[in-house]
N, C-alpha and C positions, 0 to 999 in steps of 0.2 A: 317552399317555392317562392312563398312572395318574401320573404326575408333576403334569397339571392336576388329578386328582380331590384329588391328597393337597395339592397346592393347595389346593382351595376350600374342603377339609376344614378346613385352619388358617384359611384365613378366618372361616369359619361358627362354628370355634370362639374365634375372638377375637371376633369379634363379639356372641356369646352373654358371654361374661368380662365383655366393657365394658359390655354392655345390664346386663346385673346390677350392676355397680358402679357403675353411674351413676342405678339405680332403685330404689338398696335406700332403705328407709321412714326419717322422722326417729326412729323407734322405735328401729330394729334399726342406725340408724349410732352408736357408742359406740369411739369411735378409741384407741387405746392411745398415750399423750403419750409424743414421746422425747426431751422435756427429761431432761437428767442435772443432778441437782442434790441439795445435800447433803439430807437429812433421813429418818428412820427410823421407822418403827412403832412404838406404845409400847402394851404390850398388859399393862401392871400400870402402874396411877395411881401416882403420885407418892408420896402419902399416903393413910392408909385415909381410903376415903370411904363416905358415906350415901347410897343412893337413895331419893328420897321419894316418887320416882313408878313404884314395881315392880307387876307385876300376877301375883299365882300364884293363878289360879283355884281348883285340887283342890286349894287347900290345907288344909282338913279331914281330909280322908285321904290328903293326898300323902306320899310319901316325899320326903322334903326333901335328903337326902346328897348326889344329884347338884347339887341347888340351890349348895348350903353348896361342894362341890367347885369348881365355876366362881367361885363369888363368891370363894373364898381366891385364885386364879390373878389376879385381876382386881383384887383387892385392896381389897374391897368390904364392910365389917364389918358392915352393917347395912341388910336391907334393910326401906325401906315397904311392904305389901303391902294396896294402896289397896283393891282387890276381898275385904273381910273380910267382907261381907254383913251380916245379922242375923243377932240371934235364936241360935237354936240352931248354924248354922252358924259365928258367930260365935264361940263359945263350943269348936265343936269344932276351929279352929282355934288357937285360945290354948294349946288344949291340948296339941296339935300342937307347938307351939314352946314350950311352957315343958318337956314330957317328953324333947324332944331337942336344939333348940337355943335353949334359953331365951334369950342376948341378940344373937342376930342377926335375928332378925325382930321387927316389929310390922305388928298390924292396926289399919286405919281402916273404920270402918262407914260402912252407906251406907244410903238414905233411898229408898223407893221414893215418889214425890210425885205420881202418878197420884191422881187425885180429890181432891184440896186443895180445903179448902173442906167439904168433905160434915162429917157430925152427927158431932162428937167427932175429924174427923181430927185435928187437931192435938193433943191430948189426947194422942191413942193415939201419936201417932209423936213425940213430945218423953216419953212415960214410957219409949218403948224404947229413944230416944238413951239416954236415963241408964242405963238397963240396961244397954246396950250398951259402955258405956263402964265400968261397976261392973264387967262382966266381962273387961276386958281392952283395949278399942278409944281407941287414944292419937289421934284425928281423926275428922274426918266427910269420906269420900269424894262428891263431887256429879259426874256426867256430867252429859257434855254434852245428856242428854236434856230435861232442864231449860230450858226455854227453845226445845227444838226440838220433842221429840215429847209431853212429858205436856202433859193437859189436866185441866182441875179439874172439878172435881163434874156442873158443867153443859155439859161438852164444849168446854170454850173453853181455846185456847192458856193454858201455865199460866208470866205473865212470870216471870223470876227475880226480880224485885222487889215481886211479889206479897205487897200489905199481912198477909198472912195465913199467910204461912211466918216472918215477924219472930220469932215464938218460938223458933221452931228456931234463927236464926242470934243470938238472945240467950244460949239455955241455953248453946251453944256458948262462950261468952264466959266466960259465969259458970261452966264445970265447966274452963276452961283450957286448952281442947282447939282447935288450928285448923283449919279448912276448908280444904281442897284441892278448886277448884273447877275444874272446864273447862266452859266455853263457847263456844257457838258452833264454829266452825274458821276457817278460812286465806278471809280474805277473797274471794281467787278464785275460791272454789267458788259466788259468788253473783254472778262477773262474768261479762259473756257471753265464750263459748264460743270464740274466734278466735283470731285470730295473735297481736293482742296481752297475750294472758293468758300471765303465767308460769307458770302452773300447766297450761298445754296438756297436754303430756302424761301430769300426773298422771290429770286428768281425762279421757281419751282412752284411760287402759288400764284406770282405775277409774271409768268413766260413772257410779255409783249417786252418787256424791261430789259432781254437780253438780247446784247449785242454781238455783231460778229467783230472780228478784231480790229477792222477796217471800216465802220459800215456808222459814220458815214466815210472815218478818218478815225486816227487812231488815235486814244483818248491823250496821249501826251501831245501828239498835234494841236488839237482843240486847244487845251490850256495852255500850250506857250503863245497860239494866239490871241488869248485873252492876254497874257502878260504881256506880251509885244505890245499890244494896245493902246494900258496901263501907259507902257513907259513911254510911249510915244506920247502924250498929252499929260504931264507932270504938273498943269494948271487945272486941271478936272476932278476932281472927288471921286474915287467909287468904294463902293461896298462890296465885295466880293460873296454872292452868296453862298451857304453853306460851307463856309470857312473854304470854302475855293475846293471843297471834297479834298481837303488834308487833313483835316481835321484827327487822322487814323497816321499822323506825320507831322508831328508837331516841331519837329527839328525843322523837317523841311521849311511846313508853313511862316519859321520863324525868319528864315536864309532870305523867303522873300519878301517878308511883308520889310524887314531891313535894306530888302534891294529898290522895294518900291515905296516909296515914302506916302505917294497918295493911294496907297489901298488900304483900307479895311475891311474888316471881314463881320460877316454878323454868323449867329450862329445855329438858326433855324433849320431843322429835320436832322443834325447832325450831334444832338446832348449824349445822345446815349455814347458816342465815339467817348465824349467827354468823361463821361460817369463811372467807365473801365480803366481810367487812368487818372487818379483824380490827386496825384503830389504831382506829374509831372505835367498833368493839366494847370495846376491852381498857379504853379510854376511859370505857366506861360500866360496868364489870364494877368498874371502881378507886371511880368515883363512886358507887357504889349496892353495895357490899363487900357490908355487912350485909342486904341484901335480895334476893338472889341465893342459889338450891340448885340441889345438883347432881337431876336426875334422868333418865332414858332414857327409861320407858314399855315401849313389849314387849319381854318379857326374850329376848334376842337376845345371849346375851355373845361371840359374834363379832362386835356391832357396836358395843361399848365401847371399842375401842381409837382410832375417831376422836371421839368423844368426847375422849379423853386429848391425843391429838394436837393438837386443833383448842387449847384449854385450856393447858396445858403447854408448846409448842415453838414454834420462829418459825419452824417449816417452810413451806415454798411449796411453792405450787401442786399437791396432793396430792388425790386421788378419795375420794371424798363415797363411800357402800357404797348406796345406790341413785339407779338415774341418774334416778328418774320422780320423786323430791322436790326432786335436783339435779343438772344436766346441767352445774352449772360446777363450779371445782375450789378447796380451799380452802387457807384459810392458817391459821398457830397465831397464837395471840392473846398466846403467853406470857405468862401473869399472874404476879406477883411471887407467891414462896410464901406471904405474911401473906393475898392476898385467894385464892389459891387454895385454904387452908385453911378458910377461911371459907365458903367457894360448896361444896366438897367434904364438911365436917361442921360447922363450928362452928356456921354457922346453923340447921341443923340440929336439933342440941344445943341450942337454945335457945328452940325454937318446938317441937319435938315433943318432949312431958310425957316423962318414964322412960326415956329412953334411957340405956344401958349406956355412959358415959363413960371408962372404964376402957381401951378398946381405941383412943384414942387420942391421939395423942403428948403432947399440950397443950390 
């Protein structure tokens, strides 16, 4: 009798083992590859590099030392700190970094655009760009709310190509300063919701990130207003963030960045697109040198080193650091050191006014 029960007892308990291993969620399956193969973590870049796309909120009153710490480990001389606000805030950040670490950081201002259109707006928010740049602000930071959530004066979606922001991205031109813009996001979030979208499970653990196909406009709307923009002010600088989300269209991205002479692109939240195509990436990273920066976006510096990785080495088939942006595995692109300097600071150095040249190599 107890020889059947401890019997059935293993059964019931194998049974439960496989019922679980065979019902666990596409979420929570993330299998550990036991390919062996050569390649290594590289967790200080190459060369000091520039990020153009940092975000330090408190930085007004932040203590910066732990910042400065990570970024020496990382090997990171300078960072953008796109989130520099206005005004007064602006101002108490400058101060921030010229009392302590005068040439590792810069701030870029940013433009609250809510009500465009109403009596003297444009007036009032082209005298505080100047301002804002008089005290300190080497850029004009634009979110992605532009085009998605502000509306102008009389309640109406407010496009990015809206006849009546031109001043703004004029003065920009004439004071020397480039625009770092985001737009829009990752097209999927505007495709329907099913098996065939790659982004399934981003949108599946992050639901507020899906859109309806329309809502606010439809995501090719949004970006040819960006592009319209662009081409309308041929004297203005911009960066286009996250490689303008084509990054997964490198054909495309190349048609325009050829159509539009003053865009660049940086390449922040969008490596891993990179690290799945990495001859017809390196390809494009060789043909477009000068037009490529380096940037991450949230400051995460444990998650700089595949950044480096992807960049730098001709590793295979190596994990992406989250699996809901990428569930596949990537490859290095190794770029040659002349365009990896480039994509790291030179360009850098050449589109953002005042930076501290000195820290590096050539």
């Amino acid at each position: 009798m107890k020889m059947k029960l401890y019997i059935l007892s293993a059964v019931l308990c194998c049974a439960s083992l496989c019922s679980f291993s065979q019902n666990i969620s596409f979420e929570e399956y993330n299998p550990t590859s036991t390919l062996v193969i050569p390649g290594k973590i590289i967790k200080r870049a190459k060369f000091p590099f520039i990020d153009v796309h940092g975000h330090q909120y408190q930085m007004p009153t932040q203590d910066l030392s732990p910042v400065i710490a990570a970024m020496d480990t990382l090997n990171m001389s300078i960072m953008v700190n796109l989130s520099g606000r206005t005004g007064e805030d602006l101002k108490k950040s400058v101060a921030n970094i010229n009392n302590n670490y005068p040439n590792r950081f810069v701030v870029f201002c940013n433009i609250n655009f809510e009500g465009a259109g109403g009596e003297d707006w444009i007036e009032e928010k082209v005298a505080q760009l100047k301002e804002d740049v008089k005290n300190g602000a080497r850029g004009l930071k634009v979110y992605k709310s532009l085009g998605l959530r502000n509306k102008d004066a009389d309640g109406k979606r407010l496009a990015i190509d809206d006849t009546r922001l031109n001043l703004i991205w004029k003065t920009c031109g004439e004071l020397g300063i480039p625009v770092l813009i985001h737009s829009a996001d990752p097209k999927s979030f505007w495709d329907e919701f099913d098996s065939d979208n790659e982004r399934w499970l981003e949108l599946k653990t992050h639901p507020r990130r899906k859109r309806d196909a329309n809502n606010p406009a439809p995501w090719e709307q949004i970006i040819q207003e960006q592009h319209n923009m662009f081409k309308a002010h041929p004297n203005t600088t911009f960066i286009n963030a996250h490689m303008g989300w084509m990054s997964n269209d490198l054909g495309k991205l190349g048609d325009i960045l050829d159509e539009i002479p003053n865009m660049n692109v940086g390449i922040a939240a969008i490596i891993a697109e990179l690290g799945r195509q990495p001859r017809f990436a390196k390809a494009f990273f060789i043909k477009y040198q000068d037009r490529i920066l380096f940037g991450k976006d949230s400051w995460k510096p444990e998650e700089f080193p595949t950044y480096f990785r992807i960049l730098e080495s001709d590793d295979e088939y190596f994990p992406y650091h989250k699996k809901y942006h990428a569930f596949w595995s990537m490859y290095g692109l190794d770029l040659p050191d002349d365009v990896l300097k480039k994509v790291y600071y030179k360009n850098a150095l050449r589109i953002v006014p005042g930076l501290d040249k000195t820290q590096f190599p050539d």
